[in-house]
N, C-alpha and C positions, 0 to 999 in steps of 0.2 A: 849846810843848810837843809837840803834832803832827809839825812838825819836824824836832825831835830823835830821836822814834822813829821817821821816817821815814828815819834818817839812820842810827840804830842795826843796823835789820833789813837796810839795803841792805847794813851793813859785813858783818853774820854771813853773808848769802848770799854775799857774794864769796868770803869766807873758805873755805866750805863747797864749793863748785864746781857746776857745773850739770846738772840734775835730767834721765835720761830716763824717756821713758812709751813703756811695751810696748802694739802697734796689731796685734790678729792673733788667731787661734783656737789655742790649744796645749794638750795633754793629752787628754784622754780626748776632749775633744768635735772635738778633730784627726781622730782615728782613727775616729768614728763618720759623718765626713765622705765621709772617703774609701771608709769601705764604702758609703755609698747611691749617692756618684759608680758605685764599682763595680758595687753591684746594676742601678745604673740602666742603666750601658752592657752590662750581660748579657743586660737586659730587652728593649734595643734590638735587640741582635743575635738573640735567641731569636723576637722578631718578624718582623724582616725573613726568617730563614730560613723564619719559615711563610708568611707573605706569598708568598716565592719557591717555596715545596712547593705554595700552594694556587691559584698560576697554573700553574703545570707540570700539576698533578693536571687544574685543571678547561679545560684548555688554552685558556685566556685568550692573544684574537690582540690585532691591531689590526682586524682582520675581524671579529669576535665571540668569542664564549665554547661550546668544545664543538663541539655539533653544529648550534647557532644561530648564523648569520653574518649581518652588519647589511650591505643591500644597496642601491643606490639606489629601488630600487621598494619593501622591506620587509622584511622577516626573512626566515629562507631556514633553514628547520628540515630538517636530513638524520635519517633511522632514526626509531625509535622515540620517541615523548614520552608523557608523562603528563601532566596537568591537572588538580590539587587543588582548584581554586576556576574560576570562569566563567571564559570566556576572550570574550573580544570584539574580533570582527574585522570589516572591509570586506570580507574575501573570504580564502579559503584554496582553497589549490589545491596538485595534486601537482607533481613535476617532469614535464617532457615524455615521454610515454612508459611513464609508471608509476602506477599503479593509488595510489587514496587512501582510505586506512582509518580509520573509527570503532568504537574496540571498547569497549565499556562491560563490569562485572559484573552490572548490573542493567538498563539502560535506557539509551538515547540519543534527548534532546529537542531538537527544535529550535522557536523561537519565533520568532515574529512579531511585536510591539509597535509601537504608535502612539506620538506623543510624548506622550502621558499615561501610555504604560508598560503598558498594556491588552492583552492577548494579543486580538489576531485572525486568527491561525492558527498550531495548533500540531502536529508530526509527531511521535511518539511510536513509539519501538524497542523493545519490551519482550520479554519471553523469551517470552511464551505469544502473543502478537499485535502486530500494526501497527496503527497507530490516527494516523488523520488527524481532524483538528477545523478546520471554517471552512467560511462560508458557502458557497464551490462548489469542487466537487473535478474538475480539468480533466486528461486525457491529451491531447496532440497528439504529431503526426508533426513530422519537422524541419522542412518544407515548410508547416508550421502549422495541417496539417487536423485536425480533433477524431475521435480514435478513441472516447473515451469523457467523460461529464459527469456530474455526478452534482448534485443540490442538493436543498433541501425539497421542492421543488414535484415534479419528476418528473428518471429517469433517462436520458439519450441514447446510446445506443451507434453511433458515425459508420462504424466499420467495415462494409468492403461484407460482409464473411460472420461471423457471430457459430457458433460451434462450441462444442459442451457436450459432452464427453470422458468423463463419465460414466458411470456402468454403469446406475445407476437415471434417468439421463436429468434431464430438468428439471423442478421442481413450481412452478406456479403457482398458489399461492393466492385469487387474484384473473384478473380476464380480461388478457388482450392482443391487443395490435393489432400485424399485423405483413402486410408484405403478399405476402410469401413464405414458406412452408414446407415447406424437404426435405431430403434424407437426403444426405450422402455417396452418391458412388459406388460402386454394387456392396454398398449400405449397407440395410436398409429402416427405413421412417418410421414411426411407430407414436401416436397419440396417445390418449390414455388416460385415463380417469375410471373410479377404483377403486371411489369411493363413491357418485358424484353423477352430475347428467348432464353432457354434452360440447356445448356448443350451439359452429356458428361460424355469425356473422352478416356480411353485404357487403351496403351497399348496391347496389351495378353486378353482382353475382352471385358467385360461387364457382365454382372451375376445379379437378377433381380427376385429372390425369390419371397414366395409367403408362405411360410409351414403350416398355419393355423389357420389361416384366413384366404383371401381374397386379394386378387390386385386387377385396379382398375384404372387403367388407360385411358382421358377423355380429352379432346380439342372439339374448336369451336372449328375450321376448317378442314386440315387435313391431316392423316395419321399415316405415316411413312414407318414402314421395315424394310429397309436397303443395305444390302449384303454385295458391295463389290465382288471381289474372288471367290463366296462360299455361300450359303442354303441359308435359307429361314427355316426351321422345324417348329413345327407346331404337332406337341404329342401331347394329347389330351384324349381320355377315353369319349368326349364330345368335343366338338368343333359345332358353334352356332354361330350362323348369319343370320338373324332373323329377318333386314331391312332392305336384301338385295333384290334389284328389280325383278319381276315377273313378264318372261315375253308371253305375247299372245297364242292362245292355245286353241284349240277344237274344240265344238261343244262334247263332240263324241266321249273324251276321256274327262269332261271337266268333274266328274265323281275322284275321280286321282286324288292322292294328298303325298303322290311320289314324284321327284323332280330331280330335273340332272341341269349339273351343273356347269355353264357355259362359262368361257373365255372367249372377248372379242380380240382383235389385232392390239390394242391401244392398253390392252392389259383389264380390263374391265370384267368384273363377273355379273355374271347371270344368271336366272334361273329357267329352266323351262320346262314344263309338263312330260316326265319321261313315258315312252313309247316302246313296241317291240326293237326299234330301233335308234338311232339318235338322233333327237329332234332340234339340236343346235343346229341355228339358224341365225344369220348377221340380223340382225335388226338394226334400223336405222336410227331410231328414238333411244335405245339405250347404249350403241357402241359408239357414237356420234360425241 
C-alpha cells in the first residue's frame, strides 16, 4: 500500500511540473532598505566633511595641533594658552630670547611636594601680596653669594650696603647689631628714639666720628660722659663752654674778659674772674 501512493504522488508531480521558491527581500521592506543604505552613506559623508572642517579649523599637522607642536625634547606651545585644570610639567620655559608669562585672575601658586604629596614649599601670587611659605627663604647672586636669608631663628642680609629709601627711615622695635652705621653721601645720619631711650653698646668701644662736618650732641635734661676704669679726652684745638655759670667778682677787675675755671666738690664747673692769684671760691648758689 505504501507503494502505491508513493507511486501515485510521483505520477501527479510529474504531471504538474516543477515548483519555484522566491530567495530575496521585495516590497515595502525593499525600499526601507535602501533608504537606511542611503541615510547611512549621507551620514558618512556629513562625518567625514566635519572631521575634514575640524582638522582645517583646529590646524591639525603631523607636527601637532595649532599652536602646540610635538618635538623631540617636548611640546613646544607658541602665543597665548589657557589652563582649565593643573598642569604638570618637568620644566617649562620660553623660547630663546622671549620673556615667559603667568597671568591668573585671582592667584598664581606654585608648590613643592614630597612623595607623600605634602606641601614643603609653596609661592603664592595673589592681588594684595606675595607670600612665600617653607622653612628658609634664600636670595643669592649668580656666582652663589647670599645677598639675603631669612628663617625662624634669625634674618641675614649678605649684602655689603643695605640702604632704607624711606622718608621716616627705619623702626626697630627690638635692638641690633650692626657694626657699621652711616649716611649716604652729602646725606646726614640721624638716630632716634621718640619715646624711650637710645642706648649703643661695644664691647672693644664706639667710634663717632664726622670727617666733613660737624656733630652735635643735644637732650632736653641731661648729657652724661662716664668712663668707669678710663679718661674722657676731649682734643680739640678749642674746647667752648659758652653757658657756664659766672661767680661773683670785684668791681676792681670787672674790665677782665679772662676767667679760670672752677670745680666744686659735687663735680660742677665754674667760671670766675682770673686774678694774680686763684680766685676759686665755693659758692653756695652755684655748687649747691
Amino acid at each position: 500500500m505504501p507503494q502505491e501512493q508513493y507511486a501515485h504522488r510521483s505520477a501527479m508531480q510529474s504531471m504538474e511540473g516543477p515548483q519555484v521558491y522566491k530567495v530575496g527581500i521585495y516590497g515595502w521592506r525593499k525600499r526601507c532598505l535602501y533608504f537606511f543604505v542611503l541615510l547611512l552613506m549621507i551620514l558618512i559623508l556629513v562625518n567625514l566633511a566635519m572631521t575634514i572642517w575640524i582638522l582645517k579649523v583646529m590646524n591639525f599637522t603631523i607636527d601637532g595641533m595649532g599652536n602646540l607642536r610635538i618635538t623631540e625634547k617636548g611640546l613646544k606651545l607658541e602665543g597665548d594658552s589657557e589652563f582649565l585644570k593643573p598642569l604638570y610639567a618637568k620644566e617649562i620655559r620660553s623660547r630663546p630670547g622671549n620673556p615667559l608669562y603667568f597671568q591668573s585672575a585671582r592667584n598664581v601658586t606654585v608648590n613643592i611636594l614630597n612623595e607623600k604629596n605634602q606641601v614643603l614649599t609653596r609661592l603664592v601670587t595673589g592681588p594684595q601680596a606675595v607670600e612665600a611659605h617653607g622653612q628658609k627663604f634664600e636670595v643669592k647672586t649668580l656666582s652663589g653669594k647670599l645677598l639675603f636669608s631669612a628663617d625662624d631663628s634669625e634674618v641675614v642680609v649678605g649684602a655689603e650696603r643695605l640702604r632704607v629709601l624711606g622718608a621716616e627711615g627705619t623702626v626697630f622695635p627690638k635692638s641690633i647689631e650692626t657694626p657699621s652705621v652711616r649716611a649716604d653721601p652729602f646725606k646726614e645720619l640721624r638716630l632716634e628714639s621718640p619715646t624711650r631711650s637710645l642706648v649703643m653698646e661695644a664691647p672693644k668701644g664706639i667710634e663717632i666720628n664726622a670727617e666733613a662736618g660737624n656733630m652735635e650732641a643735644t637732650c632736653r635734661t641731661e648729657l652724661r660722659l662716664e668712663s668707669k676704669d678710663g679718661e674722657i679726652t676731649l682734643n680739640a684745638a678749642n674746647i667752648k663752654l659758652p653757658r657756664l655759670p659766672l661767680a661773683s667778682h670785684s668791681s676792681a677787675g670787672s674790665r677782665q674778659k679772662i676767667y679760670e675755671l672752677c670745680v666744686c666738690s659735687n663735680g660742677k664747673l665754674f667760671l670766675s674772674q682770673a686774678g694774680a692769684s686763684s680766685t676759686c671760691q665755693i659758692n653756695a648758689s652755684i655748687c649747691s
